[in-house]
N, C-alpha and C positions, 0 to 999 in steps of 0.2 A: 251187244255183249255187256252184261254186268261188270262193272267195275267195285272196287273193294274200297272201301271207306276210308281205311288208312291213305290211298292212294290219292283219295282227292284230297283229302284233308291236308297230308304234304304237302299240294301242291300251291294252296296256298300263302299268301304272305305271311310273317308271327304279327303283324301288326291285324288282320283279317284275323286268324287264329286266337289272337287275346280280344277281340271287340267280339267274337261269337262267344269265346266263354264267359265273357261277362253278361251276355245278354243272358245268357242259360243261367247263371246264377243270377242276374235280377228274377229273371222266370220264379225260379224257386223260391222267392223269396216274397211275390207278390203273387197271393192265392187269395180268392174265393174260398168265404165259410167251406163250397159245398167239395171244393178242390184240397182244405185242410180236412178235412173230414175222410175225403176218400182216399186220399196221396199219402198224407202224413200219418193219421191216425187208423186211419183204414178199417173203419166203420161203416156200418148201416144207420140208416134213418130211425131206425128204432132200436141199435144199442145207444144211441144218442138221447133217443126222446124215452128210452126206461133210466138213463141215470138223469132225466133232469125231471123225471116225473110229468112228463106231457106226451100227447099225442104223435104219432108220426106224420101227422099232416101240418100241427105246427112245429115242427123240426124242419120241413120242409117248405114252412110260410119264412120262418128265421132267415132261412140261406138264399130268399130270393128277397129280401128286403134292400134297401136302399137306403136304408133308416131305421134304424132301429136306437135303444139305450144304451146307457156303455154298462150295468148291470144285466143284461141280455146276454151283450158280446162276452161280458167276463163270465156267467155261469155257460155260455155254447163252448169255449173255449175250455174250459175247466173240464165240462163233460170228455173231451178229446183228449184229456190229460196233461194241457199246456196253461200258460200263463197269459196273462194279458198286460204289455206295457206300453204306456200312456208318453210319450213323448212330444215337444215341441222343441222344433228346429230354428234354430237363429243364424246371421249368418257366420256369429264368432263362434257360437257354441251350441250343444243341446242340452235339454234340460230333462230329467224325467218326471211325469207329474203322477206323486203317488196319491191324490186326498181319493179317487175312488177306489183304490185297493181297501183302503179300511172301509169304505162303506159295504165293498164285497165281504169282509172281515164278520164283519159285522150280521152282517145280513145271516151268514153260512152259522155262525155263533149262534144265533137265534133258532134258524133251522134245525141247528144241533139239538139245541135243548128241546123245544120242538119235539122231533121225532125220540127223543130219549123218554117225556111223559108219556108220549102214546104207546110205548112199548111196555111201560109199569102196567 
């Protein structure tokens, strides 16, 4: 006989009940390119790869890499509508590291002007 969700879920400890919903929010919080793409922004491969002006096959080379540039990761992520921040952890504190935002800055500036002459 099927039992009801709520039912088990009581039946466990709050100490059992606060380590599974932390696990569910780690869950959500550590995603795959191809898991923010589908989950969060809830896209295709090729609304992706027409706002970054490439192919749907490298949209799909991007989110199986293991390596890739942090200028990659910041324009795949931009395309999905999100931000990219750079952090390094210490054990007193964290730091956030901006010097490739401007270089994204930068880069997106240029592109601007860019497509702005070809459109004259």
């Amino acid at each position: 006989m099927a039992r009801n969700f709520q039912e088990l879920r009581n039946k466990l400890s709050p100490e059992r009940r606060a380590r599974n919903s932390d696990e569910a929010k780690r869950a959500l919080l550590e995603m795959t390119l191809q898991e923010l793409r589908q989950k969060v922004a809830d896209l295709s491969q090729d609304d992706v790869a027409e706002a970054l002006e490439v192919t749907q096959g490298y949209v799909s080379k991007l989110e199986r890499q293991d390596d890739m540039t942090v200028s990659k990761l910041y324009a795949f992520v931009e395309a999905l509508g999100g931000v990219v921040e750079i952090r390094a952890r210490f054990p007193e504190r964290e730091v956030q590291i901006r010097q490739f935002e401007e270089m994204v800055k930068q880069r997106s500036a240029v592109a601007a002007k860019s497509a702005h002459k070809k459109v004259r």
